[in-house]
C-alpha positions as protocol buffer text, in pm:
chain_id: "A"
residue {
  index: 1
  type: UNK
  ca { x: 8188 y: -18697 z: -2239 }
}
residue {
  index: 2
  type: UNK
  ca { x: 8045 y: -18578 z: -1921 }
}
residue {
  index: 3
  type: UNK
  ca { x: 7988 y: -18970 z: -1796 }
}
residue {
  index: 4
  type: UNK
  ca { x: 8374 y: -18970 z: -1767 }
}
residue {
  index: 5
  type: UNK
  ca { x: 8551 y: -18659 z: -1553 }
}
residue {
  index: 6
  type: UNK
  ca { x: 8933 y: -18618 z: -1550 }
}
residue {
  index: 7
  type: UNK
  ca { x: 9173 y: -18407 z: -1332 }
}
residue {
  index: 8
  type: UNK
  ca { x: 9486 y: -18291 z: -1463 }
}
residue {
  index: 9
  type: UNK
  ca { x: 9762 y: -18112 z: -1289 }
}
residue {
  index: 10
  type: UNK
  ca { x: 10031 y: -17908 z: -1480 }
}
residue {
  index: 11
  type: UNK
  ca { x: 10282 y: -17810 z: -1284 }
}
residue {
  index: 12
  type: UNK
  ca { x: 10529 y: -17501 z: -1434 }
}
residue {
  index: 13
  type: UNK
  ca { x: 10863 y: -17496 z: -1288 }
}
residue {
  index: 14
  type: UNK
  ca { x: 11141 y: -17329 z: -1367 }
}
residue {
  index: 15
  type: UNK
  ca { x: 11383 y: -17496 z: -1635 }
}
residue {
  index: 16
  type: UNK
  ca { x: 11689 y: -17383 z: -1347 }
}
residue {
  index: 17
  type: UNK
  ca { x: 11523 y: -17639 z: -1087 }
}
residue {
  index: 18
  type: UNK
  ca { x: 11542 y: -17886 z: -1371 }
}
residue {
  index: 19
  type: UNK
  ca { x: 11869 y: -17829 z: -1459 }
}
residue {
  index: 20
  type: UNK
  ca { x: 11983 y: -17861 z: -1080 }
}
residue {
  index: 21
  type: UNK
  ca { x: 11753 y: -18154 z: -1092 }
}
residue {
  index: 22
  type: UNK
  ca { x: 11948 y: -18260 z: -1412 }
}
residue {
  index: 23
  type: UNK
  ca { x: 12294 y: -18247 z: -1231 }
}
residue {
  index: 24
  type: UNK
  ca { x: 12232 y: -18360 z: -906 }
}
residue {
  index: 25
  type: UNK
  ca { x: 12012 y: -18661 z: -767 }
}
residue {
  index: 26
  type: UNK
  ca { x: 11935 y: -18426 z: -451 }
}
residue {
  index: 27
  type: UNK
  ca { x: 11793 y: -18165 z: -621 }
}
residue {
  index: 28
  type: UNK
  ca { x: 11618 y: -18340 z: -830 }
}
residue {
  index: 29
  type: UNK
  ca { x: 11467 y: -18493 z: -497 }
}
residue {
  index: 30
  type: UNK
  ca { x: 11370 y: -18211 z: -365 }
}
residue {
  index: 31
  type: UNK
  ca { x: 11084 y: -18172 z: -689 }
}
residue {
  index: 32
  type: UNK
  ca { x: 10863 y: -18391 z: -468 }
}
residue {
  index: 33
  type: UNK
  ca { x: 10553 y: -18322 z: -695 }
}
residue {
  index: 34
  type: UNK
  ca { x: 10697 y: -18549 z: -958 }
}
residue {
  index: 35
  type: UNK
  ca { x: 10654 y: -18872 z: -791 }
}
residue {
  index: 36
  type: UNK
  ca { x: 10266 y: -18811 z: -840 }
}
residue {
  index: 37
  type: UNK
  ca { x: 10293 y: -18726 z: -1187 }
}
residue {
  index: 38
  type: UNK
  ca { x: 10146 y: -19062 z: -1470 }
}
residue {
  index: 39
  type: UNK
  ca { x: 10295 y: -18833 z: -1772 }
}
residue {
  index: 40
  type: UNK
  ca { x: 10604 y: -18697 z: -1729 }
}
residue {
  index: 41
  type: UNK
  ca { x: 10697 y: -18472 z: -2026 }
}
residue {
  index: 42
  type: UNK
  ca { x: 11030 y: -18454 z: -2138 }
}
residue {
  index: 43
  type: UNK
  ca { x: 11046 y: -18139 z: -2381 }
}
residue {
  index: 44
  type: UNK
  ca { x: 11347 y: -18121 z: -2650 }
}
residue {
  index: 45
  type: UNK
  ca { x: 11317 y: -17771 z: -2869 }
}
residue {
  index: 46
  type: UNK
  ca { x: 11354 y: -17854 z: -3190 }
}
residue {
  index: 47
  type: UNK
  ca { x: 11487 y: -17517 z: -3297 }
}
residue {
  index: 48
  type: UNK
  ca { x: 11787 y: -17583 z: -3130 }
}
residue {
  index: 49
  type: UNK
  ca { x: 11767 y: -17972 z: -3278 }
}
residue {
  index: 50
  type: UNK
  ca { x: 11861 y: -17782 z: -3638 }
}
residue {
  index: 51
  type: UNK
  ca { x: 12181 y: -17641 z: -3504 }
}
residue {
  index: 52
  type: UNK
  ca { x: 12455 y: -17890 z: -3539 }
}
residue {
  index: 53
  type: UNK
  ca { x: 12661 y: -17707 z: -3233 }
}
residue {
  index: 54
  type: UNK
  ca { x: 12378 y: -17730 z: -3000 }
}
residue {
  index: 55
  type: UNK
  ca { x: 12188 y: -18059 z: -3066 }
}
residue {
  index: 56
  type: UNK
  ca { x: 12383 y: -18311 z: -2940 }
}
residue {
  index: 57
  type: UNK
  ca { x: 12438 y: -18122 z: -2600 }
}
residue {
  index: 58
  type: UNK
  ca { x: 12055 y: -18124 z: -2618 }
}
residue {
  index: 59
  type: UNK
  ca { x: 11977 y: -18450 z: -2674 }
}
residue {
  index: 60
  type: UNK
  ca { x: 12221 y: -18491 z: -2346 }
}
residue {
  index: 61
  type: UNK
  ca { x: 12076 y: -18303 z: -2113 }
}
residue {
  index: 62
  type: UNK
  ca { x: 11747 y: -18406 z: -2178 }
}
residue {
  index: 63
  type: UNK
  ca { x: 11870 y: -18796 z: -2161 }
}
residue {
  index: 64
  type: UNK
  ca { x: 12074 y: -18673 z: -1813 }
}
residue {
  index: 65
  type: UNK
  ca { x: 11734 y: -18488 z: -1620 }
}
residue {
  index: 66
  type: UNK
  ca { x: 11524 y: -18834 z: -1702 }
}
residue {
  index: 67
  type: UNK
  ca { x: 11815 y: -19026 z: -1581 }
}
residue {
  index: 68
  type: UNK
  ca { x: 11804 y: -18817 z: -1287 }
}
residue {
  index: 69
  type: UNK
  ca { x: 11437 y: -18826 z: -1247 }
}
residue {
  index: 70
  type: UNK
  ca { x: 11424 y: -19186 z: -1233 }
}
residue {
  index: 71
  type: UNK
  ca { x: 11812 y: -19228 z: -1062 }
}
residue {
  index: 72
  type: UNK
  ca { x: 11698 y: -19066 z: -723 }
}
residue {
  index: 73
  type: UNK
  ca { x: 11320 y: -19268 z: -751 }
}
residue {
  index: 74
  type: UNK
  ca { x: 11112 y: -18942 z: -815 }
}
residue {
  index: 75
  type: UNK
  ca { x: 10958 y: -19146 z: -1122 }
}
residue {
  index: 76
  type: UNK
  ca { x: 10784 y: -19415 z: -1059 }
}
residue {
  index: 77
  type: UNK
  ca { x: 10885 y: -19719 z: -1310 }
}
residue {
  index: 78
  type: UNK
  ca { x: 10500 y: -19728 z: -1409 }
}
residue {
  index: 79
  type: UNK
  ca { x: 10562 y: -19338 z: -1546 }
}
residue {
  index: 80
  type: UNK
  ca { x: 10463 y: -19292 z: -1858 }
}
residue {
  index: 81
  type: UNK
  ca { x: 10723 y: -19125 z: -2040 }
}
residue {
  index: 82
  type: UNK
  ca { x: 10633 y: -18837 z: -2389 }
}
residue {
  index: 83
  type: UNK
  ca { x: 10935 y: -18720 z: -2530 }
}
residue {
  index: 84
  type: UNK
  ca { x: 10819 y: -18401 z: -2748 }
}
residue {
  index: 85
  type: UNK
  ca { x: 10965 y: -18271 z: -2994 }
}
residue {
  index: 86
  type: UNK
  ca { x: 10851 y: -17922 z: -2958 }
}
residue {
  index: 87
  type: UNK
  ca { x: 10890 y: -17663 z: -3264 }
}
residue {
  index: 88
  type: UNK
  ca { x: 10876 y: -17953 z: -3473 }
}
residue {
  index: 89
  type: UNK
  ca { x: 10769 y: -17658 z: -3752 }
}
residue {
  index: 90
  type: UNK
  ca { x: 11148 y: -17566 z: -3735 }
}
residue {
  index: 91
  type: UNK
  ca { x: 11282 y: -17949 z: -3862 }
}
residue {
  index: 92
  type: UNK
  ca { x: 10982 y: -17975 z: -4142 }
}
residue {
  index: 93
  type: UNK
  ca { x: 11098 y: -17590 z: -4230 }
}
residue {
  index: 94
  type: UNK
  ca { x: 11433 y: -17639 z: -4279 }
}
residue {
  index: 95
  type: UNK
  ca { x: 11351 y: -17973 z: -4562 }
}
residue {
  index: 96
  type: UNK
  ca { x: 11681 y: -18135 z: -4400 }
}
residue {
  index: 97
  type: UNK
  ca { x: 11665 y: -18512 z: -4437 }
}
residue {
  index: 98
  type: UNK
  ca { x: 11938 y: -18518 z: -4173 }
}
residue {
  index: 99
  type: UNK
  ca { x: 11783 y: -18346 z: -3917 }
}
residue {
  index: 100
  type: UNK
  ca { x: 11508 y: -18577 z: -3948 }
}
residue {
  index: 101
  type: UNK
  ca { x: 11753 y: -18879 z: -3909 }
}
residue {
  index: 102
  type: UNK
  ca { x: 11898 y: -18672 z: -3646 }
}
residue {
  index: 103
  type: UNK
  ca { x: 11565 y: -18716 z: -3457 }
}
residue {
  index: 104
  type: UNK
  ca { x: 11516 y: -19054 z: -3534 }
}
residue {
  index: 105
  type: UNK
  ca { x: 11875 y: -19135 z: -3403 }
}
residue {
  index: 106
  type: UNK
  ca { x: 11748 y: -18975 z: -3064 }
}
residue {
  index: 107
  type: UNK
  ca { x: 11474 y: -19155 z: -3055 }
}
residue {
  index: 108
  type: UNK
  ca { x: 11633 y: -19522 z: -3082 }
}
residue {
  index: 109
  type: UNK
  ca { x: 11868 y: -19393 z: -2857 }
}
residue {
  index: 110
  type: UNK
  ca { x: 11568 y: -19272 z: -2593 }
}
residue {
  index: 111
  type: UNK
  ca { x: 11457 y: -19627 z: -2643 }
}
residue {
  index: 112
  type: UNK
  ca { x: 11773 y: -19825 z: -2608 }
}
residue {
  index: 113
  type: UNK
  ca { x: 11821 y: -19619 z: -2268 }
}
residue {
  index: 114
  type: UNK
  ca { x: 11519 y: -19569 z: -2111 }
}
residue {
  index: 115
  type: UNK
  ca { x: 11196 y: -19803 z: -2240 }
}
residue {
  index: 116
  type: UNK
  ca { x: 11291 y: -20097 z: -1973 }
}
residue {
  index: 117
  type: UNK
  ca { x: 11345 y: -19826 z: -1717 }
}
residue {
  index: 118
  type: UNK
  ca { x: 10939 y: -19650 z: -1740 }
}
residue {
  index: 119
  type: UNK
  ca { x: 10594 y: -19790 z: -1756 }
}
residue {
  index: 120
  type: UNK
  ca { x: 10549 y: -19648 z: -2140 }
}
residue {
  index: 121
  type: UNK
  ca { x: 10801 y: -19419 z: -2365 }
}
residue {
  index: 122
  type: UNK
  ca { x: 10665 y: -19264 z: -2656 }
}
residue {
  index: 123
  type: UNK
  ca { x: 10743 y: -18956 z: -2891 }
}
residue {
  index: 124
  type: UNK
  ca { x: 10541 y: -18685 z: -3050 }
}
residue {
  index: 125
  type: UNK
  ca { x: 10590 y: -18420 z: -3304 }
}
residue {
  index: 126
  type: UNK
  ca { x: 10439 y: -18118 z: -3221 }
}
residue {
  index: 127
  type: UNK
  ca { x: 10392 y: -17707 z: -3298 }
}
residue {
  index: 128
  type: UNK
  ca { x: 10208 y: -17503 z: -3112 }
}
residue {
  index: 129
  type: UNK
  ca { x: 10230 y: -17216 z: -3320 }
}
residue {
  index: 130
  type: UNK
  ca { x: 10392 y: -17348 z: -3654 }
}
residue {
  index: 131
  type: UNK
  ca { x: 10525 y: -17131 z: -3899 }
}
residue {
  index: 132
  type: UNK
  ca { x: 10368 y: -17135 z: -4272 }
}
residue {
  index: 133
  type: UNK
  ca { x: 10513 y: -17562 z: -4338 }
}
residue {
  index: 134
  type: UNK
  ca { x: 10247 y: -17760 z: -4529 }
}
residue {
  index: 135
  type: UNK
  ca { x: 10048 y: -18005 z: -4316 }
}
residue {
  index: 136
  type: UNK
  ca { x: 10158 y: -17825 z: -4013 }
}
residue {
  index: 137
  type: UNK
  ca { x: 9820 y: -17712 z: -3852 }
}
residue {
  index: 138
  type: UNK
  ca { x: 9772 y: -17496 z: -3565 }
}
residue {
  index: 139
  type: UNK
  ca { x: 9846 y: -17682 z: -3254 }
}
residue {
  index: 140
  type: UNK
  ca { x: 10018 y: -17965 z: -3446 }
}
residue {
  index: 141
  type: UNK
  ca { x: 10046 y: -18305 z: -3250 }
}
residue {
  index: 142
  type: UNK
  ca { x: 9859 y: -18197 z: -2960 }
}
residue {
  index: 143
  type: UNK
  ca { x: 9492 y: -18278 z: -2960 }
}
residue {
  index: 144
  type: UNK
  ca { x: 9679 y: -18654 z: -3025 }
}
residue {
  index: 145
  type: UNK
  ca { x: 9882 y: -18620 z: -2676 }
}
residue {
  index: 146
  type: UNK
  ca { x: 9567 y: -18469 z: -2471 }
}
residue {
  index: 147
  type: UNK
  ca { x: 9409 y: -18822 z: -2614 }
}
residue {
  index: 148
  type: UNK
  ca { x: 9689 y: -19020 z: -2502 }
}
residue {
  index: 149
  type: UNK
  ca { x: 9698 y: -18851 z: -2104 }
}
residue {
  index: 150
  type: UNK
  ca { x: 9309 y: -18840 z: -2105 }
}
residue {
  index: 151
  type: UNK
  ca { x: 9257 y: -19269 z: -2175 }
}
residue {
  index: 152
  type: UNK
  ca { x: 9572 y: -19401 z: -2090 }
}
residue {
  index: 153
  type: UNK
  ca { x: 9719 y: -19377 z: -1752 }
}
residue {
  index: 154
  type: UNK
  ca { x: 9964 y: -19609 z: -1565 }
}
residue {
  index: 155
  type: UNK
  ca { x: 9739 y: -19643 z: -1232 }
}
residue {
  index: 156
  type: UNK
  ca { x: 9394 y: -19766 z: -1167 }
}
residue {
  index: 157
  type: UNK
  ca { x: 9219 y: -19467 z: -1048 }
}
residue {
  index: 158
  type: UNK
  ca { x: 8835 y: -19581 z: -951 }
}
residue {
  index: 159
  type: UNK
  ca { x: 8782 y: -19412 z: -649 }
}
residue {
  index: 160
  type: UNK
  ca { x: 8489 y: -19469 z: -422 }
}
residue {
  index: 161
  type: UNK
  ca { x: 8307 y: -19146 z: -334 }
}
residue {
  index: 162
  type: UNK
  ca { x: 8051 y: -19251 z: -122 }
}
residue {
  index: 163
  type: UNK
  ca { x: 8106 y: -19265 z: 191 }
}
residue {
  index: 164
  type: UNK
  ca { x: 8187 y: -19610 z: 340 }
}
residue {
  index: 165
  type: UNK
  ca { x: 7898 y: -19738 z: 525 }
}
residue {
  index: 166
  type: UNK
  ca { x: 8111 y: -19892 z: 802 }
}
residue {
  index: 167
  type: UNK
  ca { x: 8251 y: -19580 z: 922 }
}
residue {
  index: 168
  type: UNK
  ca { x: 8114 y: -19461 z: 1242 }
}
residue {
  index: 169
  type: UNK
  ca { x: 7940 y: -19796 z: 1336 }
}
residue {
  index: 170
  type: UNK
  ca { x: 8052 y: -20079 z: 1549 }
}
């Protein structure tokens, strides 16, 4: 594991510069940092996913900030593209079969929008911290996603770090 080294950035910004970003292309070109960004994580809380008032309005507002994003060029079209379902604990809790086929609506609907438009979209399940669900583990989904960003990555990234022998000579 030490043969192969990786850097990874996480930047934490503040979910009102997102929702600027969300309703206006300008502000959401003003989050500069985002055109260097392979992953782009798109986080959906699925506690709010079980409330039939709020998920739909969810579901559209996430759809509207990548629109944005990739509107007013911040994403590249080589960005690869995880839609999380965060809190998934709270949908496997609540035993729903429609909340489940609430998700999967989403999803095709993610798809149908916005796979032509990015390099790679794909969806994950996860729980941090999940309440007492069967086959819910601690940190649910995520060792899987930390696989995905460490081996797959949109851009070629060899760099050369010796120094170029030509440099400095005539």
């Amino acid at each position: 594991l030490r043969d192969h080294l990786l850097d990874l950035l996480f930047a934490d910004v503040s979910g009102e510069s997102f929702e600027q970003a969300r309703d206006s292309i300008l502000e959401c070109q003003r989050l500069h940092f985002l055109k260097m960004a392979d992953h782009f994580l798109l986080l959906i809380d699925c506690e709010k996913i079980i409330d039939r008032k709020k998920r739909n309005q969810v579901i559209h507002n996430a759809m509207m900030l990548l629109r944005s994003c990739l509107d007013s060029g911040m994403l590249a079209a080589s960005c690869f593209v995880n839609v999380l379902w965060t809190k998934y604990d709270f949908v496997a809790a609540a035993g729903n079969a429609e909340h489940a086929s609430f998700l999967e609506k989403a999803t095709q609907d993610f798809q149908k929008q916005f796979s032509t438009r990015v390099g790679k979209l794909s969806f994950r399940k996860v729980a941090a911290r999940p309440t007492d669900v069967d086959g819910l583990e601690f940190g649910y989904g995520l060792p899987q996603l930390l696989q995905e960003w460490a081996t797959e990555s949109p851009r070629d990234r060899t760099m050369n770090l010796l120094p170029d022998e030509r440099l400095g000579r005539s």
